[in-house]
C-alpha positions as CSV (number, residue, x, y, z in Angstrom):
1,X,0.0,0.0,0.0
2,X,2.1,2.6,-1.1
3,X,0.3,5.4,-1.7
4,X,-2.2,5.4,0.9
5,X,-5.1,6.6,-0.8
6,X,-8.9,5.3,-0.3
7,X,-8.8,2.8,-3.2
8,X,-6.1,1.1,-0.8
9,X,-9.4,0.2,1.7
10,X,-10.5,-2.1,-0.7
11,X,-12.6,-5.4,0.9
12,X,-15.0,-5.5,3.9
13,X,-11.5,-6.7,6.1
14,X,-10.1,-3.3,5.3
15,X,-13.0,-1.0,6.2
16,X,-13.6,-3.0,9.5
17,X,-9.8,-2.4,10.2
18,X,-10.4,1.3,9.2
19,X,-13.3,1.9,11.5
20,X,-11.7,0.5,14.4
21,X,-8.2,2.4,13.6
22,X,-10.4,5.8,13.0
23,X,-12.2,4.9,16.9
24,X,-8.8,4.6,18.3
25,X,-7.4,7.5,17.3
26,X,-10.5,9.6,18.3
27,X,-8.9,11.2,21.4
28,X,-5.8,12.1,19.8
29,X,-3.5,9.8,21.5
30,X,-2.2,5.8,20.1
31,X,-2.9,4.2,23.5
32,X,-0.7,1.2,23.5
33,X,-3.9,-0.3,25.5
34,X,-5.9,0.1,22.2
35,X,-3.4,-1.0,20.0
36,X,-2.7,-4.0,21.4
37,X,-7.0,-4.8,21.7
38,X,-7.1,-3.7,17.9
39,X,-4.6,-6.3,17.1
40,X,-5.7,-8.9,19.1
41,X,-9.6,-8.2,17.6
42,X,-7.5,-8.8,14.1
43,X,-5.6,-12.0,15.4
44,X,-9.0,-13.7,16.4
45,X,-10.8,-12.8,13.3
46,X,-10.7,-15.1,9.7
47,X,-10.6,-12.0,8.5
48,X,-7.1,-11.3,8.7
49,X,-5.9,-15.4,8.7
50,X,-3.7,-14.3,5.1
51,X,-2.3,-11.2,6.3
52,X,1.8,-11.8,6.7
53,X,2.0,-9.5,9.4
54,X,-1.0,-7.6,11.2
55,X,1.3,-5.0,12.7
56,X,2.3,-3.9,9.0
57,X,-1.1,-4.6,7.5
58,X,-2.8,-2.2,10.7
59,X,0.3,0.5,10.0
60,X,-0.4,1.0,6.6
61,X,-4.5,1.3,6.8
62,X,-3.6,3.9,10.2
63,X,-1.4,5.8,7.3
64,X,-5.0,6.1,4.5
65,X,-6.5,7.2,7.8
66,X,-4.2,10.2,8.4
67,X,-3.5,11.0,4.8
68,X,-7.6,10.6,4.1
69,X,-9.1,12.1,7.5
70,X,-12.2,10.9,8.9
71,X,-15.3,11.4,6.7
72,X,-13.3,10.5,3.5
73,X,-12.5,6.9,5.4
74,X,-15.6,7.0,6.9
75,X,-17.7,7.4,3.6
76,X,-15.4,4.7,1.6
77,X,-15.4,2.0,4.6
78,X,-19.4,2.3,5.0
79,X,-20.0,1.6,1.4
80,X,-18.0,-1.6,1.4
81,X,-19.0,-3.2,4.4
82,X,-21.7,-5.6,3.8
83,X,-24.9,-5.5,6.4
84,X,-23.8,-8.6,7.9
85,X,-20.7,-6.7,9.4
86,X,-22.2,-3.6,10.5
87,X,-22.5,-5.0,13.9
88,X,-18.9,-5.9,14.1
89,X,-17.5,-3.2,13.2
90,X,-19.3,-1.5,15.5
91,X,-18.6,-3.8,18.3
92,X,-14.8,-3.4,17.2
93,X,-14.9,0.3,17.3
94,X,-17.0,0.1,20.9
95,X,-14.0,-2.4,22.5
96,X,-11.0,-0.4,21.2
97,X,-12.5,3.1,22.4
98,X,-13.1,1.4,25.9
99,X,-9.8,-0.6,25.6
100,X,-8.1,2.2,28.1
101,X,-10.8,2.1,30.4
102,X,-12.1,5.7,29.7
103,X,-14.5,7.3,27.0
104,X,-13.7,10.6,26.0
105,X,-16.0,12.9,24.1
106,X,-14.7,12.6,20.8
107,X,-15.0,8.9,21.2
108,X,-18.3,9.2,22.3
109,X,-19.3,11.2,19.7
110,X,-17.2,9.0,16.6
111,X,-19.4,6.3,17.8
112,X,-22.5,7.8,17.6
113,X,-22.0,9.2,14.2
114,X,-20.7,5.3,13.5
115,X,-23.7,4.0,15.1
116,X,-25.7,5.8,12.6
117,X,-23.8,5.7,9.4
118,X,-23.8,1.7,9.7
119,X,-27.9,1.8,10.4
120,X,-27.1,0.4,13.8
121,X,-29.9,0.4,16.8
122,X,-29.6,2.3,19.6
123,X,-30.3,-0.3,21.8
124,X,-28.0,-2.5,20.2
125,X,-25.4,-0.1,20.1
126,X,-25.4,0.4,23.9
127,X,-25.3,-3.1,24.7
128,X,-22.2,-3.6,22.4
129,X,-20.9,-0.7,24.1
130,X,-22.1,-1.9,27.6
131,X,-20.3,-5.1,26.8
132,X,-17.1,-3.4,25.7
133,X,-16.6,-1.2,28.9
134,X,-17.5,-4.7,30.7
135,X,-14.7,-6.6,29.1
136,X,-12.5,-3.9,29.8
137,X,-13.1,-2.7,33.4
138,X,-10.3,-2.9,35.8
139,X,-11.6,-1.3,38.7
């Protein structure tokens, strides 16, 4: 992925990848906490079974989302996942904002503007969200 441009999110594996890497980089910081959940989420998923390396295959998609910025990655992820992966990627985004163990507002409000751009329920996105801050709780 040379070039990092939007044609590089290509599949529905990319544009999950891309939502989650666009939720952890809401509050401005690359929280080695939500790194590490981002790449075990990748590890346990078929999804990625081909990639050689997830570290270099997460690195390049986190480069289309800085070169791209949000909307454009947004837009171009939405349109290729399939509706039988709009929950996921929601749940992915939901456990790697709440993989520190805090929610800040511009996480708050990515996943609310996710939860509606992938036609996901309310209700079902709080209990994916309830879930997430469950899995992650230390305290």
């Amino acid at each position: 992925m040379p070039k990092h441009g939007l044609a590089d999110v290509k599949n529905e594996a990319d544009a999950l990848m891309v939502l989650a890497i666009c939720a952890m980089t809401m509050d401005g910081k690359l929280a080695p906490r939500k790194m590490f959940c981002l790449r075990m989420l990748a590890y346990q998923s078929p999804l990625y079974d081909n990639a050689d390396s997830v570290d270099d295959y997460v690195l390049a998609l986190y480069k289309v989302v800085s070169k791209n910025g949000l909307e454009a990655v947004v837009d171009r992820a939405v349109t290729l996942l399939p509706a039988r992966m709009r929950e996921t990627a929601y749940a992915w985004a939901a456990d790697v904002v709440h993989a520190d163990g805090k929610v800040m507002p511009s996480e708050h409000s990515f996943l609310g503007l996710l939860r509606a751009r992938l036609g996901i329920h309310g209700k079902l996105a709080g209990k994916l969200s309830t879930a997430s801050a469950i899995r992650h709780r230390s305290r």
